[in-house]
Every structure is written in structure tokens, then in C-alpha cells.
C-alpha atoms as one frame of an Amber mdcrd trajectory, in Angstrom:
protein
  26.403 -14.612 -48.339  25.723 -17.075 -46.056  28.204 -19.935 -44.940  25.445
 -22.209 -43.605  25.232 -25.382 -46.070  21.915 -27.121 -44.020  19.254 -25.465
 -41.394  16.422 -27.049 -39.147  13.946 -24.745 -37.782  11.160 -25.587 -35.312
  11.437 -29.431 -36.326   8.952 -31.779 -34.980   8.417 -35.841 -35.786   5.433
 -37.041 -34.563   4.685 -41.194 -34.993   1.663 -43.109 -34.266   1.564 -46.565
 -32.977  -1.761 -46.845 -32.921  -2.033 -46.871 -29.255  -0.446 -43.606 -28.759
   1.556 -40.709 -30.359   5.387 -40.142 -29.872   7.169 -37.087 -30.611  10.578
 -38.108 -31.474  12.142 -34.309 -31.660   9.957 -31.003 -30.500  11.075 -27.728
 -31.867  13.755 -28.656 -32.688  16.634 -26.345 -34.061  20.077 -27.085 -35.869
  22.291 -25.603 -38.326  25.441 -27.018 -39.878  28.277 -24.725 -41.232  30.499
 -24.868 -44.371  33.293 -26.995 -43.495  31.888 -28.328 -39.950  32.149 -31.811
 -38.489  29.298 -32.437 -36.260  27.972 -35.703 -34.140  24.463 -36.474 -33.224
  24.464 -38.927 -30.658  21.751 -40.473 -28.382  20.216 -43.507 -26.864  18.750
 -46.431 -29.591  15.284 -45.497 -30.657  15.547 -41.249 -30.080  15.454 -40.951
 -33.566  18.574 -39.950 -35.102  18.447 -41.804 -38.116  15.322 -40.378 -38.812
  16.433 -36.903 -38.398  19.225 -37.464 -41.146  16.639 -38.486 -43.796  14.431
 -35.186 -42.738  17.601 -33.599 -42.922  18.632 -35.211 -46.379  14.815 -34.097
 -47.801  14.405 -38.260 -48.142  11.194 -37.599 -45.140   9.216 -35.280 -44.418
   9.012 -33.932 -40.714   5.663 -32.972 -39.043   6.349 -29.550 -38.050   9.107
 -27.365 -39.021  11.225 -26.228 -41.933  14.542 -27.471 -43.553  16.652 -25.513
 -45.748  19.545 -26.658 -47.732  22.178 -23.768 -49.509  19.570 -21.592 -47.991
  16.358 -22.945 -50.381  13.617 -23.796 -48.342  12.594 -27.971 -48.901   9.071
 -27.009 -47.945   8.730 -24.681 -51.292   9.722 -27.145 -53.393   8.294 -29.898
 -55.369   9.824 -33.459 -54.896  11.819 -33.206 -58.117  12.996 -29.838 -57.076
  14.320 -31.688 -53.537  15.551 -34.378 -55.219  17.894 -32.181 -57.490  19.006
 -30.096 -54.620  19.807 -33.116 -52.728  22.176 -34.708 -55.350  23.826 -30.949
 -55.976  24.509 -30.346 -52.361  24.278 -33.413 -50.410  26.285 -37.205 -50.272
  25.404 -39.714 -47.687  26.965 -42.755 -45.975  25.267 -45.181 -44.399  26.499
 -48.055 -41.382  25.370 -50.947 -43.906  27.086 -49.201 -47.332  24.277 -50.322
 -49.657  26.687 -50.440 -52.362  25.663 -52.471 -55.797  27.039 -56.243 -55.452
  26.719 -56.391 -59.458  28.611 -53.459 -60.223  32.583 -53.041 -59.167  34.448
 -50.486 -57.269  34.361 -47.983 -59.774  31.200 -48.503 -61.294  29.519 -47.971
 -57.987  31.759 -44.452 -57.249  30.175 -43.573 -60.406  26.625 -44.629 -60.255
  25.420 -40.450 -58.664  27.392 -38.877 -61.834  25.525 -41.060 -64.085  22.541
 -40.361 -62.748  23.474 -36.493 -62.881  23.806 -37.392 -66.866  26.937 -36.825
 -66.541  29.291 -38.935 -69.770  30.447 -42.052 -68.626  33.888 -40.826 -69.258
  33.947 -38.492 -67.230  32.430 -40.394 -64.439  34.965 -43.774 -64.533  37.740
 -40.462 -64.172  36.093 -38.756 -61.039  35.418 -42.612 -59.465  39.649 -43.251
 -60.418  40.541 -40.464 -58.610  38.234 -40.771 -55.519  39.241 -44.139 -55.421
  42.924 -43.265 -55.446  42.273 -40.887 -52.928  40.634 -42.990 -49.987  43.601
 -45.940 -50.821  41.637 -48.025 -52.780  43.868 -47.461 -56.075  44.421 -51.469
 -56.332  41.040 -52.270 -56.097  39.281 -49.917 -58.554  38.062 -52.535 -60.846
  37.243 -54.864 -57.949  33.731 -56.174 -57.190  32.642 -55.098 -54.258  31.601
 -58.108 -52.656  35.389 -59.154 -52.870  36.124 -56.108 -50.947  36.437 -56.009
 -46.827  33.852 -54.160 -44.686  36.536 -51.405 -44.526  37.415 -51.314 -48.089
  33.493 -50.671 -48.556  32.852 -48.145 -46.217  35.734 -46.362 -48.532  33.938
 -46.750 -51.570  31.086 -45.408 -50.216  32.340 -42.702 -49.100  34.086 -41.806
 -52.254  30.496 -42.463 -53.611  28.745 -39.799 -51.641  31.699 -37.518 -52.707
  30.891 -38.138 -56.601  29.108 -35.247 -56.815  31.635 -32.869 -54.834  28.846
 -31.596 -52.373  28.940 -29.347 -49.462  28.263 -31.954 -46.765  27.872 -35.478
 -46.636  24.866 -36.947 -43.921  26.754 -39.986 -42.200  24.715 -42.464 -40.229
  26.668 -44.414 -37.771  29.825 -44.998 -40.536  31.959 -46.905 -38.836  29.322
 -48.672 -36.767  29.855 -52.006 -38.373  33.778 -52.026 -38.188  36.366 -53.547
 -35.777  37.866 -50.592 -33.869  41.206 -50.583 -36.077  39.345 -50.203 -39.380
  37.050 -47.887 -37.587  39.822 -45.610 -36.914  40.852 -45.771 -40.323  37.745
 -44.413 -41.761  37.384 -41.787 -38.603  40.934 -40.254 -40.117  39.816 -40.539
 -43.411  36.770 -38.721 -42.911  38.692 -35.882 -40.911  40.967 -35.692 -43.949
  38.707 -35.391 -46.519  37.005 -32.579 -43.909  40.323 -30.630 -43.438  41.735
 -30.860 -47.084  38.481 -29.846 -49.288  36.421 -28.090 -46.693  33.491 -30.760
 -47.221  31.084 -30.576 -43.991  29.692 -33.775 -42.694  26.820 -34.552 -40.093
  27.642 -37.677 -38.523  25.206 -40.269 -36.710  27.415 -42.334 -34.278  27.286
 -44.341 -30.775  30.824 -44.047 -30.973  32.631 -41.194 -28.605  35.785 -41.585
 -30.038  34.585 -40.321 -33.554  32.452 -38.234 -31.577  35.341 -36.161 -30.055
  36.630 -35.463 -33.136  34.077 -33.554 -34.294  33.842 -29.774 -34.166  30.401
 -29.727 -31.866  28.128 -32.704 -30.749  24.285 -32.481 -30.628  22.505 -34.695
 -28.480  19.201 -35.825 -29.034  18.245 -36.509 -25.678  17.746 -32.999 -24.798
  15.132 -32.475 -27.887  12.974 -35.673 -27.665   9.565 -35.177 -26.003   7.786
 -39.274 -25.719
């Protein structure tokens, strides 16, 4: 059986501006491995936050296919991505688009609700995520009493609700002072090292870069 958890093949992006057409990536190919850490990195505008949603099944590319536990997003029907997604796949964003109505917990818990999944057992999966990125104190806090690092925490116990094989990262700690940044780089690489979870990471930032197991850079697939 295969250990690869996500696969690009021949992927293309093409835009138009109306005055022109830009191919962000051309043929472009990428695979990422059960229990991998890799960075995509590249200058502003090449596209890398739009090849995380192609990735993630949330856009389509132009060209190309995209598999994830080896099913093939171009087969499927949107409901059949969007359930594939939410078994496989967690995501953290720079801005953690967290609920400012809901607390701590609540919002850990939000993706095994929506999984119909009892609330029970949800507020006990969001406790123990919780606990385990330090945020045991602040469980039942709202989140807009939280600090930008507390946040990021929370939502990256939220994109681990689910317990999926890799979580898509754009630019996490890309928003954070260089202390808290470090915080969440070790916390990432612990959650990666103790339960085997893979991530794909979006960053400008070379020190979370070199931590990762292999860097892609997008500058050697963009054709403008």
C-alpha cells in the first residue's frame, strides 16, 4: 500500500486579467509522504496560496490531477471531495479564521460537529487537543480574549479535530512576533514527530523552512 497521503500530477493554473493570461504553475508535479514536513516557498504573487486550496480540493486547477489517500479529486463529485477533505485533510491558515462567538473549545470542536459526530464526544477530543498544544487554562476562553499565539494554537488543534493525515498550512506563523513564532514552529514539529501527522507548509519564513524535511520552491514551476 502506498505511503503517499497527497499527489499533484501535471498541475497547471491559468488566470485571466483580461488583458492577458498568466500561468501561475506549468506541469507541475508534487507528492507529499505520510509523516513528511514540507515548505513551499516563493516570491509574493507566485501562487502558493493558491496551490494549497488546489491541493486541499477547495479550487479547481486548469490542467492536471490531484489525488488525496490515492482517490483521484477529478472522479469525484463535490460532495465526494468535500468528505474526503474533512477525513484526510486539516488546514491552518496565517489569519486563524476562528469563530469570535464561540470559545476555545467550541471552535476545536466545530469539524467533529460537522462530521455528526455527538457533542460529547467532540467537547472531549477539543479538551484534550487543547491540553495538548498548552492551552489547558484557556479551554473555555473566548477567543477574542486569547493572544495571536494562543489562536494560532487553537487552530491548529482545530485542523487536528478530525485526526487527519496532513494538515495544509499557509504561512502559520506569518502574523507572529518571532518568539511566539518559534513557539508554534516547535509545536508543529512535535505534533509531526509524536503522531506521524504530515503537514505542507506555506511560509516566507526560512527558519520554519529549515525545519522541514524538503522545501519546494515555486519559482522554478511558474511560467508568466
Amino acid at each position: 500500500m502506498s505511503n503517499l497521503i497527497l499527489t499533484a500530477k501535471g498541475l497547471s493554473k491559468v488566470f485571466d486579467d483580461g488583458a492577458r493570461q498568466i500561468e501561475l504553475f506549468h506541469n507541475l508535479d508534487l507528492d507529499l509522504k505520510a509523516g513528511e514536513m514540507v515548505a513551499v516557498i516563493g516570491r509574493s504573487g507566485v501562487g502558493k496560496s493558491t496551490l494549497l486550496h488546489m491541493l486541499g480540493g477547495l479550487e479547481k486547477p486548469t490542467m492536471g490531477d490531484i489525488s488525496i489517500a490515492n482517490k483521484s479529486l477529478v472522479e469525484l463529485s463535490l460532495n465526494e471531495v468535500g468528505n474526503l477533505r474533512n477525513k484526510h485533510l486539516g488546514f491552518v491558515y496565517q489569519f486563524h479564521h476562528l469563530l469570535s462567538e464561540f470559545n476555545a473549545w467550541e471552535n476545536v470542536a466545530m469539524p467533529l460537529l460537522i462530521a455528526n459526530k455527538s457533542c460529547k464526544l467532540a467537547k472531549k477530543r477539543a479538551y484534550e487537543l487543547l491540553d495538548m498544544v498548552g492551552l489547558k487554562e484557556r479551554r473555555e476562553h473566548q477567543v477574542t480574549k486569547l493572544s495571536g499565539g494562543e489562536r494560532q494554537r487553537v487552530a491548529i488543534a482545530r485542523a487536528l479535530a478530525n485526526d487527519p493525515d496532513c494538515v495544509l498550512a499557509d504561512e502559520p506563523t506569518g502574523n507572529l512576533d518571532q518568539e511566539t513564532a518559534l513557539r508554534i514552529l516547535d509545536l508543529i514539529k512535535n505534533i509531526n514527530s509524536r503522531f506521524g501527522t504530515s503537514f505542507l507548509i506555506v511560509t516566507h519564513d526560512p527558519a520554519l523552512a529549515a525545519k522541514c524535511h524538503r522545501v519546494i520552491n515555486l519559482d522554478a514551476c511558474t511560467k508568466n
